[in-house]
N, C-alpha and C positions, 0 to 999 in steps of 0.2 A: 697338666698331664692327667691328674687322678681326674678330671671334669670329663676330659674327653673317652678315659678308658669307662666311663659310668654310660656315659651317651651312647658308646656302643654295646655296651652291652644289654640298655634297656631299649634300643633299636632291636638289636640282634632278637631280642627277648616277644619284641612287637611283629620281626616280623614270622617266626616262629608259631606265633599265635595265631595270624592271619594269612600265611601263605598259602596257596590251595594246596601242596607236595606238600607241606607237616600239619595245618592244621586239623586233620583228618587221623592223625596218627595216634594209636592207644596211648603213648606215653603226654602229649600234650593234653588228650582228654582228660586223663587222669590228674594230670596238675590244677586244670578250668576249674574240675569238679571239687577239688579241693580247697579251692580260692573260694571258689561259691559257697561253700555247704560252711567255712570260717568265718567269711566277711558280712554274708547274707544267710543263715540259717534256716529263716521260716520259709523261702523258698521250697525247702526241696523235706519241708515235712507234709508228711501225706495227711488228706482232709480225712475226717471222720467216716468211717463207712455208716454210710444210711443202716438204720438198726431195724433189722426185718422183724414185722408186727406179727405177732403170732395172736390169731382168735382163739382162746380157751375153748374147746369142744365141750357143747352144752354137757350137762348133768345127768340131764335130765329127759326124755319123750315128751312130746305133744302127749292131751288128754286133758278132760275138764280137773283131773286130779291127774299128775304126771308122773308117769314110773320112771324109778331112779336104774338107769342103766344100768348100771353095774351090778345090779342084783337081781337084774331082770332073767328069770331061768335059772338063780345059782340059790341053790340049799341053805336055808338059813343059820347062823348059828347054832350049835347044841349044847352051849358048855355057860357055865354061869348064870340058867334060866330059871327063873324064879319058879316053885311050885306049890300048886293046891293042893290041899285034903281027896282022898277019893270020894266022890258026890255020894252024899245017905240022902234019903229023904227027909225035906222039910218039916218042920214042925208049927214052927212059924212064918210069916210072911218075912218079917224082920231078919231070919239066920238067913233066907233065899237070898233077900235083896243086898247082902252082906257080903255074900258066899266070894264074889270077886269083886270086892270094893276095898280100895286104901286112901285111909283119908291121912292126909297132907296139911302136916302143920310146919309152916317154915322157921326153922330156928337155925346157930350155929352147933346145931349137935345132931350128926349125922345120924341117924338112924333108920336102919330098913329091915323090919320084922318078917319074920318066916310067919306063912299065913297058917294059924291052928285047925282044928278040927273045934271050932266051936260056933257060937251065934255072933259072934261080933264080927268086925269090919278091923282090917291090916293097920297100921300106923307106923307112919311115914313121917320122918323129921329131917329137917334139913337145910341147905342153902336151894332156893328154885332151880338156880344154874344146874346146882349138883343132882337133884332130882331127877331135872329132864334127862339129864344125861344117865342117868342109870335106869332110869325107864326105858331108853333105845338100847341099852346091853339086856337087861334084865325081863323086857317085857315084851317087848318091839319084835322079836324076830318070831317069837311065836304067839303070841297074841293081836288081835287090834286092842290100841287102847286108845280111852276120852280123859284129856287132862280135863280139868271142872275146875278154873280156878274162880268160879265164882261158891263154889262149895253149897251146888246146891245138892247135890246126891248124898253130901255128908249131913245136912240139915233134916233128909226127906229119914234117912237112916236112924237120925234122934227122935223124929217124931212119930216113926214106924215104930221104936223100943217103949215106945208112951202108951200108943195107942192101934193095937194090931190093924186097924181098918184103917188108918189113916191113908189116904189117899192125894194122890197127886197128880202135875202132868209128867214128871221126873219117875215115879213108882208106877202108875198107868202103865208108859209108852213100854220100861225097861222091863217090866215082869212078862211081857206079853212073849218075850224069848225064851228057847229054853237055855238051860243056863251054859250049855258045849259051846250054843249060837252066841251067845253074851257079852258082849264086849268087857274087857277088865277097863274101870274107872278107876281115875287116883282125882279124888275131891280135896279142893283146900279148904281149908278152913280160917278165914281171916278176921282177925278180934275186932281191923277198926275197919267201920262199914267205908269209912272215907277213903282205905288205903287201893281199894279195887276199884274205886272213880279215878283216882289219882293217876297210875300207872294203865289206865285204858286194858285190860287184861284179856284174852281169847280165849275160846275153848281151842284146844288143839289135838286131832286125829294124827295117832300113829300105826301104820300100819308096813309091816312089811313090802317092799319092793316100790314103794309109792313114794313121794317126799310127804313132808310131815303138812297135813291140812289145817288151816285155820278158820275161823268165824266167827262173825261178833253177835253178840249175846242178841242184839237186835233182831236176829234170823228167827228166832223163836215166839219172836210176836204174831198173836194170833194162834190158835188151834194148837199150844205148845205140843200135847201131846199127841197128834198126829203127825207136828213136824219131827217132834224127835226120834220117834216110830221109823218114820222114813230114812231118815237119816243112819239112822243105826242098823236097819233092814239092808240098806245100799254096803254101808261099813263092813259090815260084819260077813256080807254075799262074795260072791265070785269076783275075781283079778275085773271081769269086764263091766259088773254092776257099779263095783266101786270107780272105775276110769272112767266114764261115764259120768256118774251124778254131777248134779249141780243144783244150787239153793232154787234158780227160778225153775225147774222143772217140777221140784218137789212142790213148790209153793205154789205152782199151775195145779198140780197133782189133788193137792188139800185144798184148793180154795174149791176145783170142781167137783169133791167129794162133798162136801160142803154145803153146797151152792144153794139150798134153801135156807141155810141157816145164815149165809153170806148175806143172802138179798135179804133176809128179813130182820138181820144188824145193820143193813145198809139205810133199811128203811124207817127204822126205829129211829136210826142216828139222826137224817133228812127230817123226822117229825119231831126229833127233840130240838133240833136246830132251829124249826120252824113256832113251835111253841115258844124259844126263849127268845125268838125275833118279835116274836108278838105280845109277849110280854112286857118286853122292851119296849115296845111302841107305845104298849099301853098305857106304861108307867112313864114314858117324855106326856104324852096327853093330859093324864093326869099332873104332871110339874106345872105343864103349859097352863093349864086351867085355872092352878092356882096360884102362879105367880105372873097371869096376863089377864088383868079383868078385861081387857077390850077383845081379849081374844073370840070370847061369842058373839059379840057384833060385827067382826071383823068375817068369823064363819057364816052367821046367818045372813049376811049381805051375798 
């Protein structure tokens, strides 16, 4: 009896499910959906929605050097800016070339000197990281500045306090500004000559509204001090002089300034090539000669 009352009820229950008049009806949906979502789960979990790719909007402007958006048109800092002496007249070549230079010695001990009224050159101590970064608070929004981590502005500086004529292409190209135009240098100074092969190191140009420029030491081969003239004339110029530059222009620039002295290193170089070719010849000839007796009957044949 309990077999047959079970048979109908899981009849009654089948046809309930499948009749066209109930299976349609909210209350049987709702049981389906219930059986499903208990007995089979991952049915009725929804897939991942595809994750919309957002491109970061550049930084930065086109430009052989790029302006940094954000600061393009907006006023620069005013607060925490580092400051000089009011300019006297020179005395020496040395207080000039001083006047806005901080040399940079990397330690852990921070230090960043207020620049005096006297003949020497600022000092800088520090971690690198921490440096640069206080150079773009400190230096950056109103000045352009030349990191020199090959410290050559700090070398040309000790040997200007030696000797006032001391000349260079680092002293040259930089005095030929006046000192308003000037770019402010922060020069490192590094004890082990191996440590600046090592970490491959750049010069690096900061200047307001632009991103930060780099260039390796290599750019300065040849005519240093006309290149660095250039370069620091473009730096130091107008938003458009500076967006503009770029190394082979300048190096077009200087090689066609040049151009006599170009051709006539070109030619020197071709004659000494040529001289130590034939040197060379001369000297197998001579081997020949005298480790090949048969070699002059073999010529005069």
């Amino acid at each position: 009896m309990e077999l047959v009352f079970l048979i109908v009820v899981i009849g009654g229950v089948i046809v309930l499910f499948n009749h066209p008049k109930t299976k349609n009806s909210a209350f049987i949906k709702a049981v389906a959906e219930f059986f499903k979502k208990t007995f089979n789960p991952s049915e009725h979990v929804k897939p991942d929605q595809p994750v919309e790719k957002t491109v970061a909007s550049k930084s930065s402007e086109p430009g052989n050097v790029p302006r940094v958006k954000v600061e393009v048109g907006k006023e620069p800092p005013s607060t925490n800016i580092h400051a000089f002496p009011e300019m006297r007249e020179p005395v020496t070549r040395f207080e000039e070339f001083n006047a806005k230079l901080f040399v940079f010695t990397a330690s852990e001990t921070r230090r960043w000197d207020a620049s005096l009224d006297n003949d020497f050159s600022t000092e800088l101590t520090g971690e690198r990281a921490w440096v640069q970064e206080e150079i773009k608070k400190r230096l950056r929004p109103k000045f352009p500045v030349l990191y020199d981590p090959f410290g050559l502005w700090a070398k040309a500086s000790t040997n200007l306090e030696l000797d006032p004529h001391h000349n260079d292409p680092t002293v040259t190209a930089y005095l030929q500004f006046p000192r308003e135009k000037r770019p402010v240098i922060v020069s490192e100074v590094r004890h082990e000559a191996s440590a600046a092969k090592k970490d491959n190191p750049k010069f690096v140009l900061y200047r307001y509204g632009f991103v930060d420029y780099e260039f390796d030491r290599k750019f300065l081969d040849d005519y240093p001090s006309d290149l660095i003239h250039g370069l620091l004339k473009a730096f130091s110029g107008s938003d458009e002089e500076w967006e503009s530059f770029s190394p082979a222009r300048l190096r077009k620039d200087v090689l066609e300034a040049n151009r006599e002295e170009e051709e006539h290193r070109q030619a020197m170089a071709s004659h000494q090539h040529a001289n130590r070719f034939a040197a060379l010849w001369q000297l197998r000839e001579e081997e020949t000669d005298e480790s090949d007796p048969e070699a002059e009957e073999v010529a005069a044949q």
